[in-house]
Each structure stands twice: as C-alpha cells, then as structure tokens.
PALO-774861 format. One record per atom (N, C-alpha, C, CB): residue number from 0; x, y, z; residue in three letters; atom name. Coordinates in steps of 0.05 Angstrom, whole numbers. Atoms other than C-alpha are relative to their C-alpha. Glycine has a CB too. Layout:
PALO-774861
<NUM <X Y Z> 'Ala' 'CA'>;
...
This chain:
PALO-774861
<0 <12 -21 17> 'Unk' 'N'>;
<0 <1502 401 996> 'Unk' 'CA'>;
<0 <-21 16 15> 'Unk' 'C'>;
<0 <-12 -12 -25> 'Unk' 'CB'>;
<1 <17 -16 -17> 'Unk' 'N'>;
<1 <1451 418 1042> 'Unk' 'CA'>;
<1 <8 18 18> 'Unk' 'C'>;
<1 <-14 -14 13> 'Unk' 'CB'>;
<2 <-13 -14 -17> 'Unk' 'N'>;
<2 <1495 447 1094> 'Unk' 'CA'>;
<2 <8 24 -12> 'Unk' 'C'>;
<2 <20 -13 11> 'Unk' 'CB'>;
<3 <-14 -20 17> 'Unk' 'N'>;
<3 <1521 494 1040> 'Unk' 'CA'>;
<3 <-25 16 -3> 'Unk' 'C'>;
<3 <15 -11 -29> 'Unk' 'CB'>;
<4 <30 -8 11> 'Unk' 'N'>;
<4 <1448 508 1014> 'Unk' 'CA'>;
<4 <-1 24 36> 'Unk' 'C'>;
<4 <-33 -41 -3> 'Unk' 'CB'>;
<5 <17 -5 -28> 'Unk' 'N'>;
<5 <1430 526 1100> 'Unk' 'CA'>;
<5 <20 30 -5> 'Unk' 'C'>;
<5 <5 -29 37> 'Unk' 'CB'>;
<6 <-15 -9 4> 'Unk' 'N'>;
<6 <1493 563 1096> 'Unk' 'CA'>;
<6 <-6 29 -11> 'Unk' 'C'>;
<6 <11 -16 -10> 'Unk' 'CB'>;
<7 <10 -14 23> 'Unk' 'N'>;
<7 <1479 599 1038> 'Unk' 'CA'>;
<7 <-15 25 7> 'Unk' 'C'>;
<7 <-17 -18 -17> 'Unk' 'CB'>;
<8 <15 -9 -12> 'Unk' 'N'>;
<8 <1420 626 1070> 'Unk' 'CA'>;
<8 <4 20 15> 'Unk' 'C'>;
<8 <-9 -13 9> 'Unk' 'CB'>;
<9 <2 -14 -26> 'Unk' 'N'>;
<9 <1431 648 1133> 'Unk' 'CA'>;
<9 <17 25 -11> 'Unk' 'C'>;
<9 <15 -18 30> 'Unk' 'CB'>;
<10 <-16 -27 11> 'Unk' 'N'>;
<10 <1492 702 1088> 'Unk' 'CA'>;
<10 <-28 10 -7> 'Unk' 'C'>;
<10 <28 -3 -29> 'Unk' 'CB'>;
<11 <18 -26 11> 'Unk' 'N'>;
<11 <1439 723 1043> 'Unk' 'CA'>;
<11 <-24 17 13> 'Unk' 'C'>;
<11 <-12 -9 -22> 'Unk' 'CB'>;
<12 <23 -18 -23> 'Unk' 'N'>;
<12 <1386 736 1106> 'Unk' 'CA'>;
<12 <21 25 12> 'Unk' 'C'>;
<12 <-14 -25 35> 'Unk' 'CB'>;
<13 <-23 -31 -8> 'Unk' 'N'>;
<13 <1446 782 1141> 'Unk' 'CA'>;
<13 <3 16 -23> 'Unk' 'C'>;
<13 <34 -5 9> 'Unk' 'CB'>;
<14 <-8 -24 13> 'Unk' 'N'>;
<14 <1461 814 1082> 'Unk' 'CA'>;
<14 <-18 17 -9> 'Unk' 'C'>;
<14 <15 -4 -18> 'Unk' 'CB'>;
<15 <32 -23 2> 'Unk' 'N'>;
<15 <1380 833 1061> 'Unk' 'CA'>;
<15 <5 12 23> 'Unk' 'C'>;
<15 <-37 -16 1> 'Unk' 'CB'>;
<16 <2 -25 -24> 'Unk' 'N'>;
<16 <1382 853 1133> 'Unk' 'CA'>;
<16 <20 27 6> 'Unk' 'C'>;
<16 <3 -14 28> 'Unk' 'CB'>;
<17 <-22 -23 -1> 'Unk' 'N'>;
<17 <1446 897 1132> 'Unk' 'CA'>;
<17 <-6 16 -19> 'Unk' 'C'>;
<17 <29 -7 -3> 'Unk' 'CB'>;
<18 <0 -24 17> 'Unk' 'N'>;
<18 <1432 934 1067> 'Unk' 'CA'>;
<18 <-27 5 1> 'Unk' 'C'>;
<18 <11 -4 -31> 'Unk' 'CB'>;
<19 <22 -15 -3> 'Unk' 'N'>;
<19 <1362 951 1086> 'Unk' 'CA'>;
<19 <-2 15 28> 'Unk' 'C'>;
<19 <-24 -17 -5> 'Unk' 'CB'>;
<20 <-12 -26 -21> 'Unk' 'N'>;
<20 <1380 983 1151> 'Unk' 'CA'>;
<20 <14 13 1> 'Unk' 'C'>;
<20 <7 1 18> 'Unk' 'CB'>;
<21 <-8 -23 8> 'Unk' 'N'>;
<21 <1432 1012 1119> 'Unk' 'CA'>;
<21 <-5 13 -20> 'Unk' 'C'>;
<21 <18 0 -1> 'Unk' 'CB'>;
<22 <17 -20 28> 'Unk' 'N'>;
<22 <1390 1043 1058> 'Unk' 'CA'>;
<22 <-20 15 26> 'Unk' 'C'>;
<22 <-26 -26 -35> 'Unk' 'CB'>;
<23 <8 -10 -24> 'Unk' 'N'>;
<23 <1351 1061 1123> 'Unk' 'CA'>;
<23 <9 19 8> 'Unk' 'C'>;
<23 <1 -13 16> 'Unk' 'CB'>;
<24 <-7 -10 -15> 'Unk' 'N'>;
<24 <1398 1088 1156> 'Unk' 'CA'>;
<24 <15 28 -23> 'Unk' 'C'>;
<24 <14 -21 21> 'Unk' 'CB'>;
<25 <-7 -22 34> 'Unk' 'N'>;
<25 <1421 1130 1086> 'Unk' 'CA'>;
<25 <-14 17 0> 'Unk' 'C'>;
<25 <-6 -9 -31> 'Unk' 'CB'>;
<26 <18 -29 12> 'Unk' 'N'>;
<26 <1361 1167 1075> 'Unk' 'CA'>;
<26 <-10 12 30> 'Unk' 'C'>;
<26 <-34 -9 -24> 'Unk' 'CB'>;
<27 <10 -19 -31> 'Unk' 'N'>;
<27 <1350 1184 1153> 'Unk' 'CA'>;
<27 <18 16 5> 'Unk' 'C'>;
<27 <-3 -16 28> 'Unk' 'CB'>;
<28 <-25 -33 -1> 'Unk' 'N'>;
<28 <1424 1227 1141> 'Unk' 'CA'>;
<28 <-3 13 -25> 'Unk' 'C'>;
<28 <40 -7 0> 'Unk' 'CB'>;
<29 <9 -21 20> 'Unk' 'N'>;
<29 <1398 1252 1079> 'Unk' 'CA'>;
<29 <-24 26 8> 'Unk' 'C'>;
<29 <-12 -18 -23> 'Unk' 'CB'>;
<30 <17 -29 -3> 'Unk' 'N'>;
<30 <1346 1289 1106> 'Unk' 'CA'>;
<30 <8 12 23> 'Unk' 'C'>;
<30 <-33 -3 1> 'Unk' 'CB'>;
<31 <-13 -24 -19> 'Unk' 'N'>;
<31 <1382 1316 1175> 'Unk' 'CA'>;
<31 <13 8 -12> 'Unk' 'C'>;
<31 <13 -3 22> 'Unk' 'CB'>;
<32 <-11 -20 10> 'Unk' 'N'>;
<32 <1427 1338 1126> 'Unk' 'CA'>;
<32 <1 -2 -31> 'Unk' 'C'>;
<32 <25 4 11> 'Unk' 'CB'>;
<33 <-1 10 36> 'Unk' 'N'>;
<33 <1406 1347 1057> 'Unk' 'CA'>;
<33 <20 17 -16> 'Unk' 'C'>;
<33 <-31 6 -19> 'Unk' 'CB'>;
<34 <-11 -20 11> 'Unk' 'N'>;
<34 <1457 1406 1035> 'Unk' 'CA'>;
<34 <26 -20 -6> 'Unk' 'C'>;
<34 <2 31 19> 'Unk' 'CB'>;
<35 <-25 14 4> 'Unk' 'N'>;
<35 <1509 1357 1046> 'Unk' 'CA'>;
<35 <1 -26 -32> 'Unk' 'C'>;
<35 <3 -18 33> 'Unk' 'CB'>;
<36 <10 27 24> 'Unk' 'N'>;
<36 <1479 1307 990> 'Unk' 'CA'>;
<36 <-11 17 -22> 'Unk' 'C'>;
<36 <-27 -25 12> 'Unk' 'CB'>;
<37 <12 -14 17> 'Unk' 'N'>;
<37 <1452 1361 941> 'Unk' 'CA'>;
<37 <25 17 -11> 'Unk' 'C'>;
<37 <-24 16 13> 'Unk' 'CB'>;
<38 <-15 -19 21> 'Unk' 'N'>;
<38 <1484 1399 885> 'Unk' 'CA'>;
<38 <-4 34 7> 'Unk' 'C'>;
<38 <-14 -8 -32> 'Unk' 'CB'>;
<39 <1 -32 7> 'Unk' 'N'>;
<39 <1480 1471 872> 'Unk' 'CA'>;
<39 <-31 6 -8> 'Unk' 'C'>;
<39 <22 8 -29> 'Unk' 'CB'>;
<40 <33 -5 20> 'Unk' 'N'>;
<40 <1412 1465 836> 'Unk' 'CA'>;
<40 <-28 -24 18> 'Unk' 'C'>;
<40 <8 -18 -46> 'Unk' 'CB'>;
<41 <16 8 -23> 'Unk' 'N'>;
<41 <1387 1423 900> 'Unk' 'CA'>;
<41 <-15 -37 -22> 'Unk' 'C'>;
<41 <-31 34 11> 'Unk' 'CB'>;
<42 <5 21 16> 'Unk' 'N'>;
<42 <1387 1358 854> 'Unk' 'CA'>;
<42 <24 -18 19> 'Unk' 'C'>;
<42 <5 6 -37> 'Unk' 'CB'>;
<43 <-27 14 -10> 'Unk' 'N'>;
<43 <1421 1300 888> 'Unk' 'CA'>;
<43 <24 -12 -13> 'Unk' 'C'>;
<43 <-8 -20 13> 'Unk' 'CB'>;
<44 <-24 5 5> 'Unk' 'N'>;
<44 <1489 1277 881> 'Unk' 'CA'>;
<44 <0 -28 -15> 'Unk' 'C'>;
<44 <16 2 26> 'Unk' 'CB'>;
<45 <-4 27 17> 'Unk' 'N'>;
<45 <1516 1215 833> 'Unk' 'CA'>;
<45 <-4 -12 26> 'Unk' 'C'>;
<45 <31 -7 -19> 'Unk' 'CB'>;
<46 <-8 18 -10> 'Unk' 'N'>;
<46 <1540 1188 892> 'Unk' 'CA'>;
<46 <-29 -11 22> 'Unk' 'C'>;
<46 <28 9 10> 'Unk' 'CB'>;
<47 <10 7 -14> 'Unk' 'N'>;
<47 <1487 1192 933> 'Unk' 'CA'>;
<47 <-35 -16 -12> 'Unk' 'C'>;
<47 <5 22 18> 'Unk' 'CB'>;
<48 <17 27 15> 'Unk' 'N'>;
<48 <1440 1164 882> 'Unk' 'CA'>;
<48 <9 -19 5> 'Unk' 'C'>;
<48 <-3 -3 -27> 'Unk' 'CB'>;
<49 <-9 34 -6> 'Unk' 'N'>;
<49 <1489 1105 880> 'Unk' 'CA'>;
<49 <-5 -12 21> 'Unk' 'C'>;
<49 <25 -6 1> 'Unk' 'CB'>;
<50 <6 14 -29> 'Unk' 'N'>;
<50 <1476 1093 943> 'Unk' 'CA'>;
<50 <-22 -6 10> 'Unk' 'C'>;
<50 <8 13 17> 'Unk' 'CB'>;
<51 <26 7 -5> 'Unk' 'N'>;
<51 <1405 1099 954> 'Unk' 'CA'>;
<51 <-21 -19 -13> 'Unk' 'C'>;
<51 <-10 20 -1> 'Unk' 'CB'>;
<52 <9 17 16> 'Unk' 'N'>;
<52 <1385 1059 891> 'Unk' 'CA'>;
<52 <19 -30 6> 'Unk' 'C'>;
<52 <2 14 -29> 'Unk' 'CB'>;
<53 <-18 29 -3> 'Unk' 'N'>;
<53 <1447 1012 900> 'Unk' 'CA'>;
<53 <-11 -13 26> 'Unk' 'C'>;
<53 <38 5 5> 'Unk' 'CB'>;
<54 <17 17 -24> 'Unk' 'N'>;
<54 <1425 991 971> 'Unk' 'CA'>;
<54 <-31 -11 5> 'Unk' 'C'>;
<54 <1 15 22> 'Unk' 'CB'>;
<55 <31 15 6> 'Unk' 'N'>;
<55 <1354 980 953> 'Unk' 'CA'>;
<55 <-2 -17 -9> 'Unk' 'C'>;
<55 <-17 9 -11> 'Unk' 'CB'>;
<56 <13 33 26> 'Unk' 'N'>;
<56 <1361 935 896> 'Unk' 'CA'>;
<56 <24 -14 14> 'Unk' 'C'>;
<56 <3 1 -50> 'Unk' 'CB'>;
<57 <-4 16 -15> 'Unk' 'N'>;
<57 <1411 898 939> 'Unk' 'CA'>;
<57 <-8 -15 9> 'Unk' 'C'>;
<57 <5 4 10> 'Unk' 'CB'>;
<58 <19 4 -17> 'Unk' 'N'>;
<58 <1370 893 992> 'Unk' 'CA'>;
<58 <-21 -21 -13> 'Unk' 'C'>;
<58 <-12 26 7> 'Unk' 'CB'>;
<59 <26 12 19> 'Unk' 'N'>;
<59 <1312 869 938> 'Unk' 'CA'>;
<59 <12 -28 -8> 'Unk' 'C'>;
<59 <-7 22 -33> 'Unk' 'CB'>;
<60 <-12 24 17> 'Unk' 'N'>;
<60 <1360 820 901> 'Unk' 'CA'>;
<60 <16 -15 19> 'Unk' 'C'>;
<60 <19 9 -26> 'Unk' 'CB'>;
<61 <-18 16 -23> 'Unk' 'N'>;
<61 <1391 789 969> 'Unk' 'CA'>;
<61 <-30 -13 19> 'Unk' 'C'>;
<61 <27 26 23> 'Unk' 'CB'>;
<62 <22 0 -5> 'Unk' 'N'>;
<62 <1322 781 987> 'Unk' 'CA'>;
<62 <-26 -20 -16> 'Unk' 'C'>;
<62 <-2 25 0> 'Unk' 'CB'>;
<63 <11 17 29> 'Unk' 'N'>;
<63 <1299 741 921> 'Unk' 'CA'>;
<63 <18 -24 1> 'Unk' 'C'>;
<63 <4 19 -32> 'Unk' 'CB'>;
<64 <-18 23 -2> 'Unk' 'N'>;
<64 <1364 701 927> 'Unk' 'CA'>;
<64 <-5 -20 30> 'Unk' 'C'>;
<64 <32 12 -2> 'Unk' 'CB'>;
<65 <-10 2 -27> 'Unk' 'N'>;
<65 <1360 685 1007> 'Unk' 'CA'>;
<65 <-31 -16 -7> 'Unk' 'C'>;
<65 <10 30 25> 'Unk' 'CB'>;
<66 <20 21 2> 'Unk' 'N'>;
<66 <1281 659 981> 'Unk' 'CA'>;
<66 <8 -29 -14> 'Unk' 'C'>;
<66 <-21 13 -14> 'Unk' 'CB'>;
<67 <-11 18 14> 'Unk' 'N'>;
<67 <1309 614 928> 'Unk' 'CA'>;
<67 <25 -23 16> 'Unk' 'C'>;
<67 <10 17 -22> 'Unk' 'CB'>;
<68 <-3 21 -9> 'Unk' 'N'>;
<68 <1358 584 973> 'Unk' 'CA'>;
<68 <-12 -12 32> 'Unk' 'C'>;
<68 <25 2 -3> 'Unk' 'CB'>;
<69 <14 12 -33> 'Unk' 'N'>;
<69 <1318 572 1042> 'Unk' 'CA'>;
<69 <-19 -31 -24> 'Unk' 'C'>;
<69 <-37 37 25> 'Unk' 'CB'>;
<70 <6 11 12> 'Unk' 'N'>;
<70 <1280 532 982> 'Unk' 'CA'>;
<70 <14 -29 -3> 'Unk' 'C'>;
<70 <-1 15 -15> 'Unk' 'CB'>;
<71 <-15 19 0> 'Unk' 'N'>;
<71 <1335 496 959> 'Unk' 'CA'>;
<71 <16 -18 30> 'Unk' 'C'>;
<71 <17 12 -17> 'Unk' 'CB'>;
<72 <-7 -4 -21> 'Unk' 'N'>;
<72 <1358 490 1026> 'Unk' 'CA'>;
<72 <-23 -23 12> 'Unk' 'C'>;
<72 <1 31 7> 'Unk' 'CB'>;
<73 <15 23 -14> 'Unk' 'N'>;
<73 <1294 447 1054> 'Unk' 'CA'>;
<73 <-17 15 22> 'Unk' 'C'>;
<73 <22 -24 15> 'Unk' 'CB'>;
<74 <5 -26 -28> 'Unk' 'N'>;
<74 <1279 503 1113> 'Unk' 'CA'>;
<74 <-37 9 -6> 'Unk' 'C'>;
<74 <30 42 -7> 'Unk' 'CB'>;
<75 <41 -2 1> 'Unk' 'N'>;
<75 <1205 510 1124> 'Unk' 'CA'>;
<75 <-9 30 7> 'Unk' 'C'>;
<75 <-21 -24 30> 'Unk' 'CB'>;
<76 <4 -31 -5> 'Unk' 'N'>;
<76 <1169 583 1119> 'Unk' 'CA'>;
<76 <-25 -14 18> 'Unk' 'C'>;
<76 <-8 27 -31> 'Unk' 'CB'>;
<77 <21 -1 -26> 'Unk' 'N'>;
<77 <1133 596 1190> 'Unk' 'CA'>;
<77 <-12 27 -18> 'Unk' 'C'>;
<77 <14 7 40> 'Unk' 'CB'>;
<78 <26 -11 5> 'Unk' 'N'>;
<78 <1069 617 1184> 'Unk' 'CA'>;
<78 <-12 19 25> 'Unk' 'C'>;
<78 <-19 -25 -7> 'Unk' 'CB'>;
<79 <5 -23 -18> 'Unk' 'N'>;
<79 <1050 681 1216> 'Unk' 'CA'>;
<79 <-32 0 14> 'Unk' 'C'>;
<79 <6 29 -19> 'Unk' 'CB'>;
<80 <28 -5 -4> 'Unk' 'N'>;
<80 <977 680 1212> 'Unk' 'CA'>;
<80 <-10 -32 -1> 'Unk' 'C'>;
<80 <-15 23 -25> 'Unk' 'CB'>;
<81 <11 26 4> 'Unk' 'N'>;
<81 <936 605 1212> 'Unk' 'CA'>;
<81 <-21 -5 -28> 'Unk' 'C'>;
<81 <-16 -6 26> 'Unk' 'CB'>;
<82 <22 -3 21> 'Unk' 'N'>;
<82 <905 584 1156> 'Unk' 'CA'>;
<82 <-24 -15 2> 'Unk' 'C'>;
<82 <10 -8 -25> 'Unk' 'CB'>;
<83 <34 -4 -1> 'Unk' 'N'>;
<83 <829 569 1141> 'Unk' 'CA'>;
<83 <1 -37 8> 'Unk' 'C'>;
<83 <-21 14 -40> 'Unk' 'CB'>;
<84 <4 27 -17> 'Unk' 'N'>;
<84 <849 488 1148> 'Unk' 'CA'>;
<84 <2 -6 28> 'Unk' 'C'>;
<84 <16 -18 -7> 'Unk' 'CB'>;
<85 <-16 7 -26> 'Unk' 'N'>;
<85 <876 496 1212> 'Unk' 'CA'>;
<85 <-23 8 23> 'Unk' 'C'>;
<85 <31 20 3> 'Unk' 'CB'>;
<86 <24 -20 -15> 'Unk' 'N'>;
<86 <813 535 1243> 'Unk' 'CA'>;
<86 <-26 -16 -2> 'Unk' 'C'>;
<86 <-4 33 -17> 'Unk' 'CB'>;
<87 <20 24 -14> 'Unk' 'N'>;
<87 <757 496 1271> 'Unk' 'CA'>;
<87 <-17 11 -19> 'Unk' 'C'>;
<87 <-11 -2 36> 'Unk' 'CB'>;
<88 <24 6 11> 'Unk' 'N'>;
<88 <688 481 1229> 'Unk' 'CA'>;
<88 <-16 27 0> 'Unk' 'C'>;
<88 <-15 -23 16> 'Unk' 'CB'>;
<89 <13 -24 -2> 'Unk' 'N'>;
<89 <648 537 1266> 'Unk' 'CA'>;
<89 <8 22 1> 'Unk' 'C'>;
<89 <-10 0 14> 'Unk' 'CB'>;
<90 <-5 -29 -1> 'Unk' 'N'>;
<90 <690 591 1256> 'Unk' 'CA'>;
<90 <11 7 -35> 'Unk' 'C'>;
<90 <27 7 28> 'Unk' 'CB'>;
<91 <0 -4 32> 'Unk' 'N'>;
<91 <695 583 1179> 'Unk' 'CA'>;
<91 <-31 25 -14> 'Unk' 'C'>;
<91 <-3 -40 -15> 'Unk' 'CB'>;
C-alpha cells in the first residue's frame, strides 16, 4: 500500500508541475498574441477561459491531492529554512 501511496505522489507532483508551466506557458501566448484569444469586443474567448481557469485549479487541486498523499505516503517535508529548536541558545 505504501508503494502505491509513494507512487501516487510522485504522478500528482508531475502533473502540479506540468499544468502550472503550462498555465504559464498559456498566458505568456496570450499576451504575444492577444487578437488571437479575444473576441470582437476584445473580451476573451470561452475557450481560452477554459483554459486559463482550467489549468490553474488543476494545478491547485493536484497540488492539494499530491499534499494529502506524500502524507499518506510516510515521505517527510524538507525543511527549507531551520527552525528556532534547531538554532543554538545565543542566537534565540
């Protein structure tokens, strides 16, 4: 079960990472070419709403799931910064 759990994981980290460099990479061809993504009345397109909202909350909700299973999963969050136990007496 755990292997599945690790598993699990490592998809939903690629796939936060893929749909946020490609919601990225979305709105960086929206604005070299915005005529191509705009209506008549300079309002954007269904589709390209779908796309800019759809890859975000992806992104968001592959990102919420991928926490939940590193969780289940056992996988320990590294710590970027040290915390205040870890840091000697005189520098508190």
């Amino acid at each position: 079960m755990k292997n599945a759990a690790v598993g699990a994981w490592v998809v939903l980290r690629i796939t936060s990472w893929i749909s946020w460099i490609s919601f990225l990479a979305y709105s960086f061809a929206t604005t070299l070419d915005r005529e191509s993504y705009l209506n008549r009345f300079a309002q954007p397109l269904p589709s390209t709403e779908a796309w800019l909202f759809g890859l975000a909350l992806a992104a968001v909700a592959a990102g919420f799931f991928e926490l939940m299973m590193r969780e289940r999963a056992g996988i320990r969050q590294t710590r970027l910064l040290p915390s205040e136990a870890s840091q000697p007496a005189s520098l508190r």
